[in-house]
Every structure is written in structure tokens, then in C-alpha cells.
C-alpha positions as a printed Julia matrix, in Angstrom:
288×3 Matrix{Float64}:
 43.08  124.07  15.61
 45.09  124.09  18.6
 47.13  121.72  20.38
 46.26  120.57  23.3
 48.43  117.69  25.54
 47.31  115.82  28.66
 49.91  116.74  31.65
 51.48  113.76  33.81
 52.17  114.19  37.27
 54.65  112.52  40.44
 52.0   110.65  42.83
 53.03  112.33  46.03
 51.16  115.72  47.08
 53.68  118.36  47.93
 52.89  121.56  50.18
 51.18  124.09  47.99
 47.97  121.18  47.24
 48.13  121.12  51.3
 48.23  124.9   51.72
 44.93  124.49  48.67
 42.68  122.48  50.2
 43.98  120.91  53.4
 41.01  122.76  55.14
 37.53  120.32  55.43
 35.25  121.28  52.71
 32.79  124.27  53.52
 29.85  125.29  51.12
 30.99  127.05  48.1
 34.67  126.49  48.72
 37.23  125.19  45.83
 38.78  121.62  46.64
 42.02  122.11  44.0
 42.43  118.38  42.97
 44.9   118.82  40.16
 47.68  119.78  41.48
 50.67  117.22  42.78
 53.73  117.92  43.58
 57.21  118.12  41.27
 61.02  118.16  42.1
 61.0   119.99  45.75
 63.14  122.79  43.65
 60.98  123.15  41.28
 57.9   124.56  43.2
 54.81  126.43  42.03
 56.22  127.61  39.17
 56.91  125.04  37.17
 53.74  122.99  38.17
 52.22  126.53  36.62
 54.36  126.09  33.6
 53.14  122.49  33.26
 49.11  122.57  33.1
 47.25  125.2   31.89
 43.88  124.27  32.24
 42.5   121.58  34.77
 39.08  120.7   36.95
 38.44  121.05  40.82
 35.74  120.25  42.97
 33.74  122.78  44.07
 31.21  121.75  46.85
 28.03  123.0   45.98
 28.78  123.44  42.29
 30.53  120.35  41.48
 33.66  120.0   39.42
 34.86  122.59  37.85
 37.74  124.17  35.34
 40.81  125.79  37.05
 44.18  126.88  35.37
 47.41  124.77  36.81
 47.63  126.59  39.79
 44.41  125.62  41.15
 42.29  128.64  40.67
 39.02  128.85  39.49
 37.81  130.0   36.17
 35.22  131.86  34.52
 33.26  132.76  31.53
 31.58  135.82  30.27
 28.19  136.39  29.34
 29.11  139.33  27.41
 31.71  136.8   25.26
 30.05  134.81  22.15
 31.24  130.78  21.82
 29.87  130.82  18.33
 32.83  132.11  17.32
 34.93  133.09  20.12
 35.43  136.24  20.92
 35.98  137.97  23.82
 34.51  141.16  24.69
 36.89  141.86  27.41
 39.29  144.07  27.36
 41.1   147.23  28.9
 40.13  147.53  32.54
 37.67  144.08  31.98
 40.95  142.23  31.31
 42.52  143.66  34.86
 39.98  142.57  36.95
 39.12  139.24  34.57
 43.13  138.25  33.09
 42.44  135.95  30.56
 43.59  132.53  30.56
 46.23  132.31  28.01
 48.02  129.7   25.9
 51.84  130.58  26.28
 53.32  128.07  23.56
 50.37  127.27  21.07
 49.64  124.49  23.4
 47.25  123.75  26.36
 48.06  121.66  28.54
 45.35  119.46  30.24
 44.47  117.57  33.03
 41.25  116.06  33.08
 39.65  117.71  29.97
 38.14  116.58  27.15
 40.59  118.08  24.53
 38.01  118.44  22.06
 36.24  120.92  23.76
 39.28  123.24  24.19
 40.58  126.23  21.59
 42.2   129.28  21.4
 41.14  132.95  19.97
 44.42  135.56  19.22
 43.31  138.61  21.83
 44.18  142.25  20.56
 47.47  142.18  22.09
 48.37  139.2   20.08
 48.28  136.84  23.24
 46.32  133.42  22.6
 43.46  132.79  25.26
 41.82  129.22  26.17
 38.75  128.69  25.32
 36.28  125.61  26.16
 33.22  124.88  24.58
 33.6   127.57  22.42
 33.58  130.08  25.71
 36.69  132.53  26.46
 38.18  131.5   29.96
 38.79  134.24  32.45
 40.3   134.14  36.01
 39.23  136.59  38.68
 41.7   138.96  40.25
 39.9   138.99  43.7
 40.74  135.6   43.47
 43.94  134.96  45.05
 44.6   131.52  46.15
 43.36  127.72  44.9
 39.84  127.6   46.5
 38.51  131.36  46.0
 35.32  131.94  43.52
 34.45  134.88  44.31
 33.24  135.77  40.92
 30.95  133.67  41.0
 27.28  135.74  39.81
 29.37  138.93  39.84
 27.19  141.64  37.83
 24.65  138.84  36.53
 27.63  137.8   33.42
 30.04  135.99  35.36
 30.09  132.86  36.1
 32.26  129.72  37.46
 32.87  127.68  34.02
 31.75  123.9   34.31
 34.24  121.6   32.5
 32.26  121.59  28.96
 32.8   125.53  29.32
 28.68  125.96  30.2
 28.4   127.87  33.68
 28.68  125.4   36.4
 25.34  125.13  37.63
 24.28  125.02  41.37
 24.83  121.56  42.53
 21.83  119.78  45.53
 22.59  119.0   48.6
 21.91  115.4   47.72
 25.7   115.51  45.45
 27.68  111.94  46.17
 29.57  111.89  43.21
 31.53  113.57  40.95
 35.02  113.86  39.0
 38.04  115.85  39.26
 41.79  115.52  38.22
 44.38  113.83  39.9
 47.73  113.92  39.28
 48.87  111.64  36.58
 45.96  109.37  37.26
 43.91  111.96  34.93
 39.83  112.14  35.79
 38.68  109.91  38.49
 35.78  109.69  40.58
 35.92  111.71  43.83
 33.03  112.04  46.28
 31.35  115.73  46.75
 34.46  117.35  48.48
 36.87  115.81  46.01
 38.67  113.27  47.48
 39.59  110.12  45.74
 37.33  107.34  45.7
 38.67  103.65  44.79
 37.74  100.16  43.68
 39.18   96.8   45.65
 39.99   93.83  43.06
 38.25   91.15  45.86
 34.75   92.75  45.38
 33.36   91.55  42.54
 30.81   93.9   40.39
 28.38   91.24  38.94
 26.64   90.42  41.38
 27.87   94.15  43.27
 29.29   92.88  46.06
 31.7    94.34  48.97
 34.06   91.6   50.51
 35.63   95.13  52.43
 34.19   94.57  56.4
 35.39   95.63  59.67
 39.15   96.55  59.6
 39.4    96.99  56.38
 36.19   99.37  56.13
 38.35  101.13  58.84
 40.81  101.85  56.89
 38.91  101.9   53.57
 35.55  103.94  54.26
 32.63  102.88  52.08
 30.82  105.68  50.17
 27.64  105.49  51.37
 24.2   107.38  50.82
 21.27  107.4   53.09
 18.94  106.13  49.65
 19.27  105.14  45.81
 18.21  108.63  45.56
 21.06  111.16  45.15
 22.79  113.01  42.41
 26.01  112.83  40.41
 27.79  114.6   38.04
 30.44  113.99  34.87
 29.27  110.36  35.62
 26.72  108.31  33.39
 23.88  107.68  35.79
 23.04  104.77  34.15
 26.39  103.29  35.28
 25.3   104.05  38.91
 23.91  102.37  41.82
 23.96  100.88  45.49
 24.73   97.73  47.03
 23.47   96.96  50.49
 26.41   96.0   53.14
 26.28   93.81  56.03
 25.28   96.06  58.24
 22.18   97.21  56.02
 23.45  100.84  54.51
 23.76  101.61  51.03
 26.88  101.84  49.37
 27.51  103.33  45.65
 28.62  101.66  42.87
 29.69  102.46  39.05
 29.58   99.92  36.62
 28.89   97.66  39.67
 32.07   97.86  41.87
 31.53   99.59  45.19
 33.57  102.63  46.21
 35.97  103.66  48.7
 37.66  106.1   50.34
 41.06  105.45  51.82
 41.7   106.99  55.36
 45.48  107.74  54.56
 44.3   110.31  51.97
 44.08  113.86  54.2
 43.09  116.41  51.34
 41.84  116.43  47.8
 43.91  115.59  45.07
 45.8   112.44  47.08
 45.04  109.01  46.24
 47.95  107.31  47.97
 45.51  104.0   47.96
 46.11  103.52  44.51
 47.81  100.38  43.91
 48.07   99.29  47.84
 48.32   95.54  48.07
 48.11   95.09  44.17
 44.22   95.29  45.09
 42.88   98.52  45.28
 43.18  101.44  42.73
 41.41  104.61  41.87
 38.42  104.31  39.73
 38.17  106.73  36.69
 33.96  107.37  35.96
 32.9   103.95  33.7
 34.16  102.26  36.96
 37.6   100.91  35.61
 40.86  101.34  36.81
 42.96  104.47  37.3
């Protein structure tokens, strides 16, 4: 079986995650939250070098896998899991370049390692799979945020993070997952940006002690009702705790969730560890 290693990352977001996904959100645009920045020398290319396979947010499909650079990947219905193989090839392999293991080793961030593989391709190269399911990148693609593949000829589709085609997500999505930097998976709200937990709430009884200024400067994920959907998070752990001022604000594994105003894009969570008191909250609810 292959290797696989989790990748660590600096905390501050450099320029390529701002040129990513420093846009707002629009339906069925990538939010890149994997990718944080190295040594200013060091650039792209090593952060490509790094991580081979990680997970965006993609509003309207959720989270889903990307390769270290932030762009999107896919699988093929035409492929088998059970085994992998790939059935693309030739010309296939142009437009869909396989995503490929360059030392025997894939490195993760924020994937279950169990689910991830490699097949030997005809040329001898080594290509990731997940779930069983060959992972392909689209050459239309060409920047962190594209999926244009998505659908494309009724056999290609955007690969969730188990390696099963990311499915349509509703319009009632609050929360999700994606990875961050050395933090690893952590709960992000539907356009992938960091959410947090504050050490003076207290999760049994759910309570938020964050009012006024601080809610300011720490936003409270709120919902309109208890009914809305999530995803990569156990629903059972999931809930709502009525404020002050009478909305609903979520909670997992009782402690309510933030979002920090300082963060400007996906993938920053420059809250985490402000005061000694707040820090991003991976999905059972505990600390980052």
C-alpha cells in the first residue's frame, strides 16, 4: 500500500491563496482553503511540491478534493474503483492529466489517508487514487477555483473527499469542512472560511458569553431555523443556541461558532489562538 503523510503548513496566507479565492463566493465557484503560504522565495512551487492531494470548498457542492495547488479534481465514470484502473489514456490523459504520486508518497491535507492509493499508469507514472477512484484534473481548468468539468460528457465529475462524485449541495448548506494550513480539517461555513470556538462559552448548557463588540469582531454563525444542512460533520453533533437578541446560532458538540472579521478569504484563520481564548474548531467541536 502506499504511503501517504499529512502536510504542515506556516499560519500566514501568502499571495497566490489571495489571488485563489480573495473574490466573495459566487455559485459553483472553488474557495481553495488549503493552501498557506511558505518562505516568500519559495513560491508556488514548492507549496506544489509539498501537498499532493487536499479539500476545498466548493459553494454549491460542498468540500471537495484538490491537488496542492488548489485545483479541483475529478473522477471518471469510465474508471473502475474495484480495482483501480484507469481507462484514460492517450488524448483522455491531455485533456484529464492524472494526478500523480511523484515519490511513492501522497501528501495530504485534510484526508482521510485510508481512503487514498495509487495504480502504476502505462507510462510507469503512479496516479492517486481515493476511494478506490483514479483522480484526474481538468486542463480547461487553469487556476484554484475553476470546475469546469464538472458533468462534462455525463462521466465526469468533481470528486467529493471519500472519492464518490461530490453531489449537488441545497441552498440551505451552513456547514462544512475544508483544510487549513497546518491546522488540518476544520469546520468552515458554506464559502469556506474558518469558523472558531471561544473558551468563555461554555457547551453544556450551549451558551454564547460573545455580545456586542465582541460579536463585532467575532460574527456568530447563524441560521434562520434548526433546519439546514451540513456536510463531513456528524449531524448528531449539531445544533443551535438562541442569542440575546433571539437568532439562532450553530453549535457542534455544543460550543457555538464564529467567524473572525480579520479573516478576508478562505483558508485564513488568523483568530486561532487570539487572547489564549479562541481557536479553530476541527468537526467533533474540539480544538484546532
Amino acid at each position: 500500500m502506499i504511503r501517504t503523510r499529512a502536510a504542515l503548513f506556516g499560519a500566514l496566507v501568502g499571495i497566490a491563496l489571495l489571488s485563489a479565492c480573495g473574490q466573495a463566493a459566487q455559485p459553483g465557484t472553488a474557495v481553495p482553503a488549503a493552501r498557506e503560504t511558505v518562505a516568500a522565495q519559495a513560491g508556488a512551487n514548492t507549496l506544489q511540491q509539498e501537498v499532493e492531494l487536499a479539500t476545498a470548498v466548493v459553494p454549491g457542492l460542498g468540500t471537495v478534493l484538490t491537488d496542492g495547488t488548489g485545483l479541483t479534481l475529478y473522477r471518471f465514470d469510465k474508471d473502475t474503483a474495484s480495482p483501480s484502473v484507469s481507462n484514460c489514456d492517450g488524448d483522455c490523459a491531455q485533456k484529464w492529466p492524472p494526478a500523480l504520486a511523484q515519490n511513492g508518497e501522497v501528501k495530504l491535507a485534510g484526508v482521510d489517508d485510508k481512503l487514498v492509493n495509487t495504480i502504476e499508469r502505462a507510462d510507469g507514472t503512479r496516479q492517486i487514487t481515493v476511494g478506490g477512484w483514479p483522480m484526474y484534473r481538468f486542463a480547461q481548468d487553469q487556476a484554484p477555483g475553476d470546475a469546469k468539468g464538472q458533468g462534462v460528457g455525463g462521466t465526469w465529475f468533481v470528486a467529493a473527499p471519500d472519492g464518490k462524485k461530490a453531489q449537488q449541495a441545497s441552498n440551505g448548506l451552513a456547514l462544512t469542512t475544508a483544510s487549513v494550513g497546518k491546522l488540518g480539517t476544520v469546520l468552515t461555513d458554506k464559502d469556506g472560511m474558518t469558523l472558531y470556538r471561544f473558551d468563555k462559552d461554555t457547551a453544556k448548557p450551549p451558551t454564547s458569553n460573545c455580545d456586542g463588540d465582541c460579536a463585532v469582531k467575532w460574527p456568530p454563525l447563524l441560521v434562520e431555523s434548526d433546519n439546514f444542512d451540513v456536510q463531513g460533520v456528524d449531524k448528531s453533533l449539531v445544533g443551535t443556541v438562541t442569542r440575546k437578541d433571539g437568532t439562532k446560532q450553530v453549535t457542534v458538540a455544543g460550543w457555538p461558532l464564529y467567524l473572525f472579521a480579520e479573516d478576508k478569504v478562505c483558508g485564513e484563520a488568523k483568530g486561532h489562538g487570539v487572547g489564549g481564548v479562541w481557536f479553530a474548531a476541527k468537526p467533533d467541536g474540539s480544538k484546532a
